[in-house]
C-alpha positions in Angstrom: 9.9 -83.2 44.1 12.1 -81.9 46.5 9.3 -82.3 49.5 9.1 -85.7 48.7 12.5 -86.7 49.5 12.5 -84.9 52.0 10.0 -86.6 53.3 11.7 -90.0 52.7 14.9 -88.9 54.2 13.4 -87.6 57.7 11.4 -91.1 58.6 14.7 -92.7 57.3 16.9 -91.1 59.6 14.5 -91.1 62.6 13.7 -94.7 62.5 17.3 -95.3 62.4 17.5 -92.6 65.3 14.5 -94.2 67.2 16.6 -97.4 66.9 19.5 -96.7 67.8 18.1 -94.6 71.1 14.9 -96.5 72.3 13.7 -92.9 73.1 9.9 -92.7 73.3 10.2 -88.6 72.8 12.4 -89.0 69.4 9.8 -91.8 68.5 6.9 -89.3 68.7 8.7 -86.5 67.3 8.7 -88.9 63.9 5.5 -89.8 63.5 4.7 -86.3 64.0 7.1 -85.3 61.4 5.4 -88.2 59.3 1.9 -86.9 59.8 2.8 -83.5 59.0 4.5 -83.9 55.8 2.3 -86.0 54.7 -0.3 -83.3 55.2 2.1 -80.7 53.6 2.3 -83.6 50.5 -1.5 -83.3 50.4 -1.9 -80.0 50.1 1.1 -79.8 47.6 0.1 -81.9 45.4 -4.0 -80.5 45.4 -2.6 -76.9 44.8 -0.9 -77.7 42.0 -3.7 -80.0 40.5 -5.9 -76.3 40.7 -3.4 -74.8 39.4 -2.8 -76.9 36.4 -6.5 -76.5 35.0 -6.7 -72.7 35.6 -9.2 -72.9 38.3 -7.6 -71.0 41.3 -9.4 -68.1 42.2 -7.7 -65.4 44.4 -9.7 -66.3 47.1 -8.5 -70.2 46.6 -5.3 -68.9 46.4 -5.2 -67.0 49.5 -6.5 -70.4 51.1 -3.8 -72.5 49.5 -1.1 -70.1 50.9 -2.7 -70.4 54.4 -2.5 -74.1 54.3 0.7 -74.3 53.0 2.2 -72.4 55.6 0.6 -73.8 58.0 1.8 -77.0 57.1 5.4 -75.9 55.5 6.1 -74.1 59.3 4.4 -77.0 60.9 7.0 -79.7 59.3 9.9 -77.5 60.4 9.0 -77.2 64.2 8.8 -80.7 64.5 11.9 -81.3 62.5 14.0 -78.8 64.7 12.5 -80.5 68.0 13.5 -83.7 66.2 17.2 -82.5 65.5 17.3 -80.9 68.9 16.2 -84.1 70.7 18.7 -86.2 69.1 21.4 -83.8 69.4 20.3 -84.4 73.6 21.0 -88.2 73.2 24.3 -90.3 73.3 24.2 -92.2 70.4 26.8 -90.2 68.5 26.9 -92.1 65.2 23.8 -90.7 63.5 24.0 -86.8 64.7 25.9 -86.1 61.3 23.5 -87.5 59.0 21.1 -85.5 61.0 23.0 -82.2 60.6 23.1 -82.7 57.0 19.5 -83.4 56.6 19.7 -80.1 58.6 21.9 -78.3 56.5 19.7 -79.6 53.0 16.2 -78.9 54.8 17.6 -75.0 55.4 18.9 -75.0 51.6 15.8 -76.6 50.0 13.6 -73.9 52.0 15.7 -71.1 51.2 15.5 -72.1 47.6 12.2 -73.1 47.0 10.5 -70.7 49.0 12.1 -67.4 48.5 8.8 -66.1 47.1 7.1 -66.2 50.5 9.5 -64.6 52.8 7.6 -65.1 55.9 7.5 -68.8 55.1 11.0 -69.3 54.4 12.1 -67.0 57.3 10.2 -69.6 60.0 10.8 -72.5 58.5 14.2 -71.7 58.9 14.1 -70.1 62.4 11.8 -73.3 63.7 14.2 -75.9 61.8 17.7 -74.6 62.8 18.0 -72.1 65.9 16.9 -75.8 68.2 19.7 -78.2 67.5 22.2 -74.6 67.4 20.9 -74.3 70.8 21.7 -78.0 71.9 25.3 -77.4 70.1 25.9 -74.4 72.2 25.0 -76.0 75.5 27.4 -78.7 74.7 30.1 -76.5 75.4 32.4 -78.3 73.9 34.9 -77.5 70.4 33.3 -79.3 67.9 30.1 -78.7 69.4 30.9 -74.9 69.1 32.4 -75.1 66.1 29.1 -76.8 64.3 26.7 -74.2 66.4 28.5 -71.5 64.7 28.3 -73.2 61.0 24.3 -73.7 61.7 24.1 -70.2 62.5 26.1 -68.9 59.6 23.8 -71.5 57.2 20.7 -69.5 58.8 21.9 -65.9 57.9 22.8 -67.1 54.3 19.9 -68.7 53.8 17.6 -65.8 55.2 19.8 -63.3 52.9 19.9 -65.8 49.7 15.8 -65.9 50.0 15.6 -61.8 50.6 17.6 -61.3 47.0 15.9 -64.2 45.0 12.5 -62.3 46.3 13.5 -59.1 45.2 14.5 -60.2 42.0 11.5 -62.4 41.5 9.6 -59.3 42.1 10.9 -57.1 39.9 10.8 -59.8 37.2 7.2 -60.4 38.4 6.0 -56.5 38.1 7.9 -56.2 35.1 5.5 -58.8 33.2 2.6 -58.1 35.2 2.9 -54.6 33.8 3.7 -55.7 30.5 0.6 -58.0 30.3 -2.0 -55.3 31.8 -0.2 -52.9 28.5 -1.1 -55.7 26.1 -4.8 -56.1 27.6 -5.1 -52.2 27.8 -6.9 -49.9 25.2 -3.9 -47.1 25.3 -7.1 -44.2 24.4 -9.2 -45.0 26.8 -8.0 -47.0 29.4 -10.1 -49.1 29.3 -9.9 -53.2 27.9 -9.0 -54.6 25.0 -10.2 -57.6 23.1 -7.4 -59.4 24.8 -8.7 -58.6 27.9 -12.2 -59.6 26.7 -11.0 -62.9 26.0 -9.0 -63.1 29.1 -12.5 -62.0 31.2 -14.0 -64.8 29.3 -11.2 -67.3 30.1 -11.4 -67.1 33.4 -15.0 -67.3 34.3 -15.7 -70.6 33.1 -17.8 -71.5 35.8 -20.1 -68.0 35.3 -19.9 -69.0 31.3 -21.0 -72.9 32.0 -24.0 -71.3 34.2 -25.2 -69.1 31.0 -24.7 -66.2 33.4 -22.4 -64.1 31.2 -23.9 -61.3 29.3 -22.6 -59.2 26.1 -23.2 -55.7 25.8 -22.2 -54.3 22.0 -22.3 -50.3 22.0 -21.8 -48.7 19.0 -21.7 -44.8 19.0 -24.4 -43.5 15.8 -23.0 -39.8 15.4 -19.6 -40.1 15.9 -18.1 -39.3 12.5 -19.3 -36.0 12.5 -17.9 -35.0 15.5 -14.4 -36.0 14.0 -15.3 -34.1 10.8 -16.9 -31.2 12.3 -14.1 -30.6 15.6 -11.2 -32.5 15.2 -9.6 -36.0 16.0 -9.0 -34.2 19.7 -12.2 -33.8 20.2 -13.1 -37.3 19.1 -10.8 -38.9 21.1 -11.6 -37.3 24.0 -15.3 -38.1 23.6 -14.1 -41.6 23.2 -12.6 -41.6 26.8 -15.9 -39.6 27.9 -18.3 -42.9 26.9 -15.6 -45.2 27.8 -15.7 -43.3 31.8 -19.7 -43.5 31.4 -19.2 -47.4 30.7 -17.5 -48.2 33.7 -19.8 -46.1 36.0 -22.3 -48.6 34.3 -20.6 -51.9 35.7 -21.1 -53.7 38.5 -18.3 -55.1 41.0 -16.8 -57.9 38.4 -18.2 -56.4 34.8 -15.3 -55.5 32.8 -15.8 -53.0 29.8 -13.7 -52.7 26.8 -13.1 -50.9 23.6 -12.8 -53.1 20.1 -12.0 -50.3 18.2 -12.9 -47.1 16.3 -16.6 -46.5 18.0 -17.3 -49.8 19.3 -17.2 -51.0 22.8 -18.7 -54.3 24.7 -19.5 -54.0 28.6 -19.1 -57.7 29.6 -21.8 -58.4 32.1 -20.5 -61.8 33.9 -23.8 -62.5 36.8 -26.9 -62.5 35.3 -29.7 -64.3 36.2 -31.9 -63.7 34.1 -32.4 -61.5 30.7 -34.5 -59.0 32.8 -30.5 -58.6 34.4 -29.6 -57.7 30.7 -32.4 -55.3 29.7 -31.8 -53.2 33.1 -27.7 -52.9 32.6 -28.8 -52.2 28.6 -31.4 -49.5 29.5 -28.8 -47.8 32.5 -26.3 -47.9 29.4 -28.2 -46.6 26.8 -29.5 -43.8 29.3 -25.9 -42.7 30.3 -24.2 -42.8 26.6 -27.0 -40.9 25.0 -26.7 -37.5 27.8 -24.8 -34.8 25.8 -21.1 -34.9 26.5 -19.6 -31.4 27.5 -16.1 -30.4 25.4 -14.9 -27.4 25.2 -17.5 -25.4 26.5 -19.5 -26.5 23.7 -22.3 -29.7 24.1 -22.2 -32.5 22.1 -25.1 -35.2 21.5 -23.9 -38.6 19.5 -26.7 -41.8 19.9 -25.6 -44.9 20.7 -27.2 -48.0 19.9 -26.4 -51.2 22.0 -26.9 -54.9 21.6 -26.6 -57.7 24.0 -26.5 -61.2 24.1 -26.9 -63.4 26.8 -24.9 -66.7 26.9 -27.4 -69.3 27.1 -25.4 -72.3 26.3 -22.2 -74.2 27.6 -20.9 -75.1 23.6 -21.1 -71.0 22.7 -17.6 -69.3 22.5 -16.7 -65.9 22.7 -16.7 -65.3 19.2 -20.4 -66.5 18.8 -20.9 -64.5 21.9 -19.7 -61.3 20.4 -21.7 -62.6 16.8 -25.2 -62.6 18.7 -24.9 -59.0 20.4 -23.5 -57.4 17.2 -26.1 -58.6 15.1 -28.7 -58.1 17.9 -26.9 -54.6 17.9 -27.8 -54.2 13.8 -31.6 -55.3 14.4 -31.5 -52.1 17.1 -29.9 -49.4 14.5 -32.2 -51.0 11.7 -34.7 -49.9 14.0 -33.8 -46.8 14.8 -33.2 -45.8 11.4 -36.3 -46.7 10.2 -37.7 -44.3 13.1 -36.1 -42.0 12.2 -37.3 -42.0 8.9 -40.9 -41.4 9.6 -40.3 -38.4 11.9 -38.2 -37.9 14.6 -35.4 -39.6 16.8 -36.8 -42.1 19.1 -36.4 -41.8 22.7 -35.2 -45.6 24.4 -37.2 -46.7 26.8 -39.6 -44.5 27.3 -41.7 -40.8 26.5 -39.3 -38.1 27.4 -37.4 -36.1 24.3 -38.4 -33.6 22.7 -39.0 -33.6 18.9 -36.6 -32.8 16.5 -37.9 -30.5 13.7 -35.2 -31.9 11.6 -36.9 -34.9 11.1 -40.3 -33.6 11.0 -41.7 -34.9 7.7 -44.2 -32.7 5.9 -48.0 -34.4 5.3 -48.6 -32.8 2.1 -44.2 -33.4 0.4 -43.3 -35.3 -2.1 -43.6 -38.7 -1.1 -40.9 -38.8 1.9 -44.2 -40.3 4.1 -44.5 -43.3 1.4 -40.9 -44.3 1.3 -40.7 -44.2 5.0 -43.9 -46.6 5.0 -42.3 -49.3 2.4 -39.1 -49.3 4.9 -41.4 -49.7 7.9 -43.4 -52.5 6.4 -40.0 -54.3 5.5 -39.5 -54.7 9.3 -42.0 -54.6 10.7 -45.6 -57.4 10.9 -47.7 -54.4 11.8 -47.9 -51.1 10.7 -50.9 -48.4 12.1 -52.0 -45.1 12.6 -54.2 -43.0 14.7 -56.1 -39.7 15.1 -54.2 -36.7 17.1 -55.8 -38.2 19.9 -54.4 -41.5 19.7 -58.0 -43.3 18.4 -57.5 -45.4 15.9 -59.5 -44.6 12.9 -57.8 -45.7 9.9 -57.7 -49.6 8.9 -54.8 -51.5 8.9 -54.4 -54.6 7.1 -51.4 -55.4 8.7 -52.3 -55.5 12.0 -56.1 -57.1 11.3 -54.1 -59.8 9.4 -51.8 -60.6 12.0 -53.9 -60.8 14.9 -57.5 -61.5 13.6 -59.2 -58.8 14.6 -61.8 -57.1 12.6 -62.1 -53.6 12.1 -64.9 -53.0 14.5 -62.8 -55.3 16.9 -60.0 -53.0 16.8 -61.1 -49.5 16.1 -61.1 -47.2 19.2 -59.8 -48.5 22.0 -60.1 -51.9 20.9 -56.5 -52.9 20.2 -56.1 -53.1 23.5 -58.2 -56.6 24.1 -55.7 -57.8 21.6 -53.2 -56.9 24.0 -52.1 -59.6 26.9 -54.1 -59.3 30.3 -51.1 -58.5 31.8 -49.7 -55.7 29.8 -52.8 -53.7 29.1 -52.5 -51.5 32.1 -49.3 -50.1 31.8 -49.8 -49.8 27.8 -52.8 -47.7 27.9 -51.2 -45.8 30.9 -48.5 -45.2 28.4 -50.2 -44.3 25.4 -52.2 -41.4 27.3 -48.9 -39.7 28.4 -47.4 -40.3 24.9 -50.7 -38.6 23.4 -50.6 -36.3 26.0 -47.0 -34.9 26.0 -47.2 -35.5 22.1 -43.8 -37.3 22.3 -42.5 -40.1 20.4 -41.9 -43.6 22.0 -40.2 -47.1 22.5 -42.5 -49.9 24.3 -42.7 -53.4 24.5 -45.8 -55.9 25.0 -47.0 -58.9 24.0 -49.7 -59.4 21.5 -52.2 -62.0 20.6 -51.2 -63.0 16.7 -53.9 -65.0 15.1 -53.4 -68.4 15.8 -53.9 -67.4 20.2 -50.1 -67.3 21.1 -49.1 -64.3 22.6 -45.5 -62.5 20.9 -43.6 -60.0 22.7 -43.6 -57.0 20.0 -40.9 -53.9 20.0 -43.1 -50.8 19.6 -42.4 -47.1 18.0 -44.8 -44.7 17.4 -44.2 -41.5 16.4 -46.0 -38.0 15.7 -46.4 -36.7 12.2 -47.2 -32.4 12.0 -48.1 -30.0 9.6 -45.8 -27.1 8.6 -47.2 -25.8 12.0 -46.0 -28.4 14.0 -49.1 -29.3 14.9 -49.6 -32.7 14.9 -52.2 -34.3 12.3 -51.8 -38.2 13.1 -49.5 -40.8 14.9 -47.8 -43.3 12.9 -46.6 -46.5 14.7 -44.9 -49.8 13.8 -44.9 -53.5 15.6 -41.4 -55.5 15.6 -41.6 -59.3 16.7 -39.4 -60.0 18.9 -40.3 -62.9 20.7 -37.1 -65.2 19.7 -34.7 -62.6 21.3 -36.9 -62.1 24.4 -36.8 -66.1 24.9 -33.4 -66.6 24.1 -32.5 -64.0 27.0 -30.6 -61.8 24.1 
């Protein structure tokens, strides 16, 4: 390592110096140079230890070229006052190995610091323009003659490190702009999976913590709008959600496309899964606003999973694994939604009802098929009157949380609700009944045994050929496991 033996070669030659002159100033001027370089050593070899294991964050980096400098400049002042002093003093023999540790010190920096031209244009001022000055005073030939070779050996060495930066930074851009194309959807502009991986990479300590989050988006109505207006069109409403996505992130979030319809948002400071179900709702809110093309307004759904990393042994892949298949329960829900009547509304009772997906009382069956999917997902299954009392007996939901009929007929589902969550649910269900909207809720419910589960709730309005509405319909998903595991 260069700094290494140049380290040994300085207290080499001054002790000899300090030897040979008995001079108290050349004596401090050593240790000085000692100290120093061993402080430069130090933070040399710590740098490159951080470096090494991919820990060094631009902020670390910024403090390692502060200390480096600091040090690097600090070496060469006290080498030039060394070289300078003994330049003053009589002993002739050792000035020449000290103008060629000169002379290799200027080299060395102009080679191995071109990269930080204000480093390398210091060190070299501080190390060579003192003993040049002593040469000059001398006023002698040789003493001219060797001032003038110092001087030349600056101007090389300042112009050598100016072209070995440029060309370093051309080389650098060159690759920097060649790796941000490789980690760059080309549509959208926004990441890639590379970059998702890289993201990953290089917030270990975030990953370690559990504090990285997965967002899986998946757009529900997007072949149509490719069938119906043309890959243009698609492909600019694919740059459309991917603009909503990054209004979405927060200062260190990075969003990406995977391909086709799919997109993750990479949440990477969460502290808790209430973090997740916020960024999750604000996403799910912007993506599903219609999208204006052409003069003409287009609606597509989109349905979004997330996992939260909860472990130190999970990888990305698994990662990705939860929040996709968190992102299948979601659309499985949804669809079977959609089923009984109309298109849910996330997160709460705005949306108007879709005639669409009105489902005639009196058809063909479509009602019963629709129940056998709900009851395939779902541990409880009801219905109410047009004012939202329950009147009808449900087996399902008796069975899972023990009520009787006369316990739960009413109003009196609610006491099987938790303390808690009663409030806000009943507060709910009157502006639901009231607005005669469909809606998405969560609370927890008492099963059975006394444990309290936290339950994904739709309910939904079924009308007559009038559009009148004859009863409400509604459905209980557990979800309990994914609430705990912060997913």
């Amino acid at each position: 390592m260069p700094a290494v033996v140049m380290t040994i070669l300085f207290l080499m030659v001054g002790s000899l110096s300090v030897r040979a002159s008995s001079d108290h100033a050349l004596a401090a001027l050593v240790v000085a140079g000692g100290i120093v370089s061993a402080a430069r050593l130090v933070v040399l070899f710590r740098g490159r230890r951080i470096c090494d294991r991919a820990e060094m964050s631009l902020d670390s980096a910024r403090r390692f070229e502060r200390q480096f400098a600091l040090s690097y400049c600090g070496f060469a002042a006290v080498f030039g006052a060394f070289a300078a002093r003994a330049y003053m003093l009589p002993p002739a023999e050792l000035q020449m190995p000290i103008g060629i540790l000169v002379v290799g010190y200027a080299a060395g920096a102009a080679s191995t610091v071109a990269m930080r031209p204000g480093i390398v244009g210091w060190s070299l001022a501080l190390s060579v323009i003192p003993p040049t000055c002593i040469l000059l005073l001398r006023a002698n030939t040789n003493a001219l003659l060797s001032s003038v070779c110092l001087l030349a050996l600056l101007a090389g060495g300042l112009r050598s490190a100016r072209q070995r930066y440029r060309s370093q930074r051309a080389k650098t851009t060159t690759r920097q702009v060649l790796a941000r194309q490789a980690q760059t959807d080309h549509l959208t502009g926004l990441g890639n999976r590379l970059a998702l991986a890289h993201t990953f990479a290089t917030n270990s300590e975030n990953v370690q913590q559990g504090r990285v989050a997965f967002h899986y988006v998946d757009l529900d109505e997007f072949k149509p709008v490719n069938d119906q207006y043309g890959h243009h069109v698609g492909d600019r409403l694919l740059c459309l959600v991917g603009e909503r996505l990054k209004a979405c992130c927060s200062p260190g979030d990075v969003a990406v496309r995977l391909g086709g319809d799919e997109f993750v948002l990479a949440q990477l400071d969460t502290t808790s899964a209430n973090d997740v179900e916020k960024l999750a709702a604000r996403i799910e809110q912007s993506l599903n606003l219609p999208y204006i093309l052409g003069g003409r307004s287009i609606e597509v759904g989109a349905s979004i999973g997330s996992s939260r990393h909860a472990t130190r042994t999970q990888t990305l892949d698994a990662l990705l694994i939860a929040a996709d298949t968190a992102l299948s329960r979601k659309k499985a829900e949804r669809h079977a939604v959609r089923k009984l009547v109309v298109r849910p509304t996330a997160f709460g009772t705005h949306g108007a009802t879709d005639p669409s997906f009105a489902v005639n009382v009196t058809g063909d069956g479509t009602q019963e098929r629709a129940r056998l999917l709900v009851d395939g997902i779902a541990v409880a299954s009801w219905e109410t009157a047009p004012d939202g009392l329950i009147e009808t007996d449900s087996l399902s939901w008796r069975t899972y949380t023990g009520q009787s009929y006369d316990d739960w007929k009413g109003y009196g589902w609610v006491t099987a609700i938790h303390p808690d969550d009663r409030v806000a649910t009943v507060r709910k269900w009157h502006d639901t009944v009231h607005d005669q909207q469909s809606v998405e809720a969560q609370y927890r419910l008492k099963r059975w045994d006394g444990t309290y589960r936290w339950m994904q709730v739709y309910a939904v309005p079924l009308r007559d050929s009038d559009g009148s509405i004859v009863r409400w319909i509604g459905m209980n998903i557990d979800i309990d496991d994914r609430k705990r595991a912060g997913l």
